[in-house]
N, C-alpha and C positions, 0 to 999 in steps of 0.2 A: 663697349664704347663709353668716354669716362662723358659723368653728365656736363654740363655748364654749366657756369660760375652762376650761384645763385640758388638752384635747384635743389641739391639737399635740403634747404632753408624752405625752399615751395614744400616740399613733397612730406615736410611733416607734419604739415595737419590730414592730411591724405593715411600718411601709415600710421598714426595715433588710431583716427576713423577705422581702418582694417580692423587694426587689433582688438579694437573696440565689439565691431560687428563678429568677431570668429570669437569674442570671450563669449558675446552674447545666445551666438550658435550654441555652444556647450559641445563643442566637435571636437575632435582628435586634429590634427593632420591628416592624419590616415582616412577618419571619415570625413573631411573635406573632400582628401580625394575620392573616393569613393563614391561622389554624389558630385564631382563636377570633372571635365575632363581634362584636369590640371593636377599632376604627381604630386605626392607628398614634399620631396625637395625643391617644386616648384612654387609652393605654398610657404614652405619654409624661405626660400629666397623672396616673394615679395612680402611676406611678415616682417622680414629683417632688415628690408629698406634695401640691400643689394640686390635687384633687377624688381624693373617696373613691373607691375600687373599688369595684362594685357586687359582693355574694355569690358570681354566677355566674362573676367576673373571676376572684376570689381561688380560686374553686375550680376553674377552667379552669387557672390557674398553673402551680396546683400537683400537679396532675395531669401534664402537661406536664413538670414537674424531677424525675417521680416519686417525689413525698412526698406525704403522707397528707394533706389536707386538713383532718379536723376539727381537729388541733391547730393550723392555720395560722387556721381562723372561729374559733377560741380569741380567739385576738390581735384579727381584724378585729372581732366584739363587743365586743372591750374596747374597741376604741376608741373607740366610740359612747355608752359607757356614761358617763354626765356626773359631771363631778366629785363627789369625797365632800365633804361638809358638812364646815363647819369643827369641829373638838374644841369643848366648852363652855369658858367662862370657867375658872382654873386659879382654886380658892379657895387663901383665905391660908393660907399655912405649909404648903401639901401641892403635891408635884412635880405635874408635869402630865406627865398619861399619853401616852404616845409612839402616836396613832394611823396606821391606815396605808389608805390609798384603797383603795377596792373596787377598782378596777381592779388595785390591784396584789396583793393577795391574789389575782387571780383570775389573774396573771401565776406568780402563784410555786406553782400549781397546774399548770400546763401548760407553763411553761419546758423541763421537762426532754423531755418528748414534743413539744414544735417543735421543740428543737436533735437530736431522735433523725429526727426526719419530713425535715428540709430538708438529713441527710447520709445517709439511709437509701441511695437507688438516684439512680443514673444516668439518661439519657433514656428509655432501653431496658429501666428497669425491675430492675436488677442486685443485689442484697439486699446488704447492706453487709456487713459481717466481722463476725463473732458477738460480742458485747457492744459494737458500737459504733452499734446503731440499732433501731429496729423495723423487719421485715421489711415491704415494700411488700407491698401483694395486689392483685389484682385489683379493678374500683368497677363491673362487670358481668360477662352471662353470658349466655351464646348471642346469644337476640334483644337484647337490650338492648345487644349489643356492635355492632348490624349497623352500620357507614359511622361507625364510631369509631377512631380511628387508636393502631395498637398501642401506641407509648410514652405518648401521657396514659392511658391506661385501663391501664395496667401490664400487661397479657398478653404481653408480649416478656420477661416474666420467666422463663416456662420454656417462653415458644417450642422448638420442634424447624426442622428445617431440612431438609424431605420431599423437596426436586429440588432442581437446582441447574444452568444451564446458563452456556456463559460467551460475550459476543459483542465484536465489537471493543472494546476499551479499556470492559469494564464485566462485573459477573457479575449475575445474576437467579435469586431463589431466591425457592422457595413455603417460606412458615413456617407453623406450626400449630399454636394453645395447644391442650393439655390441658382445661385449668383454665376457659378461658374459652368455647371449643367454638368457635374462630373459625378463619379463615385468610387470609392476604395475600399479597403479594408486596412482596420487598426488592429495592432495585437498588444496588450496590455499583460507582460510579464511578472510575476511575482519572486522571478529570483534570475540570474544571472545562468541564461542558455541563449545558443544557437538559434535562429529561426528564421522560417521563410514565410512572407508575407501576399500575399496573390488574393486577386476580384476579377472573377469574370463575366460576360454578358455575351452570350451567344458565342460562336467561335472566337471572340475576343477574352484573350488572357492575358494578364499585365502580374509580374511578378518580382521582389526583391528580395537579397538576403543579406540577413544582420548578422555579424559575430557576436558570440556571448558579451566580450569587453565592449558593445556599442551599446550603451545605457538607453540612447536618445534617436534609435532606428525604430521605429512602431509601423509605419504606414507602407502598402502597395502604392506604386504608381497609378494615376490616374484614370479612368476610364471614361470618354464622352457619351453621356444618357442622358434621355430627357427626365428619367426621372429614376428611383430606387428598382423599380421593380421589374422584376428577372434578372436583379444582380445578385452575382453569390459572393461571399466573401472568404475566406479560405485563412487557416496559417498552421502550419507544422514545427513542433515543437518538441523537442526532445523524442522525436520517433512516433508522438499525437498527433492528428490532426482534427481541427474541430470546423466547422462551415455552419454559413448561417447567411440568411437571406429573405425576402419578401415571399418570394412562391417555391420555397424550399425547407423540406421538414428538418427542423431544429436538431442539430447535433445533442445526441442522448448525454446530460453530463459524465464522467470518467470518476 
């Protein structure tokens, strides 16, 4: 459906913002898709400005680059929003008043909170340097965080790092928000492999897997705990596997 007169002109400070937030991911296409339920061609058409991002895209993003979301549905609203009417006729002898489209009154509302949201944090969540952003937070909490992966949901912001074991060419650490009441396991690679990433607590096992070409895949999905202990953390590695946990004897090094 072709857009309306007007709307390519909205909708690019909206795809500027995307491209922005996917450079600052450090993602593939591939690991976009991967990590939201939107195909790599699908990613590719709203990168390219030929089909809209649905809500759920725009706010998967942006979760993902660790920046605030509602100022980024700022923009994507606008863009929807249909052209302003033209000024009336300009009577004789009087200037004609300089009007200005609703979209962009509604731009120069939340300019300054996109440009604070899309340099705020890192993947990991990392709060920017004081007066240069708003502080990322948290977008859940306990249950609501369960098999949600630390960097979009921002809890790697004041992760702790509870164990820590190291096995051939790779180290495996159980992390632990505060804030969010969750816990995972990181894998910290030293050369380009395969690997599966898994934390468990009790009959609960949360688990993911990276290809070698994903640089920037580390983390298990989330687990809701009140606290580190009786979590194990797990990750298989080139045919290794090493675990490490609170009340679990430490993987022998390799």
């Amino acid at each position: 459906m072709p857009h309306p007169q007007g709307s390519a002109t909205q909708g690019e400070p909206l795809l500027a913002t995307l491209r922005e937030l996917k450079d600052r991911t450090g993602l593939s296409l591939a690991a976009l898709a991967a990590r939201t339920p939107y195909s790599k061609s699908a990613w590719h058409r709203y990168l390219t400005g030929t089909k809209r991002p649905p809500r759920p895209a725009v706010e998967a993003l942006s979760r993902l680059a660790g920046a605030d979301p509602v100022a980024v549905l700022a923009l994507w609203a606008a863009a929807e929003s249909p052209p302003a009417p033209l000024p009336p006729p300009r009577e004789k002898g009087r200037p004609r008043p300089r009007w200005l489209p609703l979209w962009v009154l509604a731009l120069l509302g939340t300019a300054a909170a996109v440009a604070a949201a899309v340099t705020v944090a890192g993947r990991q969540g990392a709060p920017a340097p004081a007066g240069q952003g708003l502080v990322a937070v948290p977008h859940c909490h306990a249950r609501s965080c369960q098999g949600e992966l630390p960097d979009a949901s921002v809890c790697a912001r004041d992760a702790q790092t509870r164990s820590t074991v190291t096995g051939a060419g790779y180290d495996v650490r159980l992390r632990w928000s505060p804030t969010c009441g969750t816990a995972w396991s990181e894998v910290r690679v030293r050369s380009a492999q395969a690997r599966e990433v898994s934390v468990r607590a009790g009959q609960d096992v949360l688990s993911a897997r990276y290809p070698a070409d994903d640089a920037t895949g580390i983390a298990s999905p989330m687990l809701a705990v009140p606290s580190a202990l009786g979590v194990e953390a797990c990750a298989a590695v080139g045919g290794r596997v090493a675990c490490t946990g609170l009340d679990v004897e430490p993987a022998a090094p390799e």
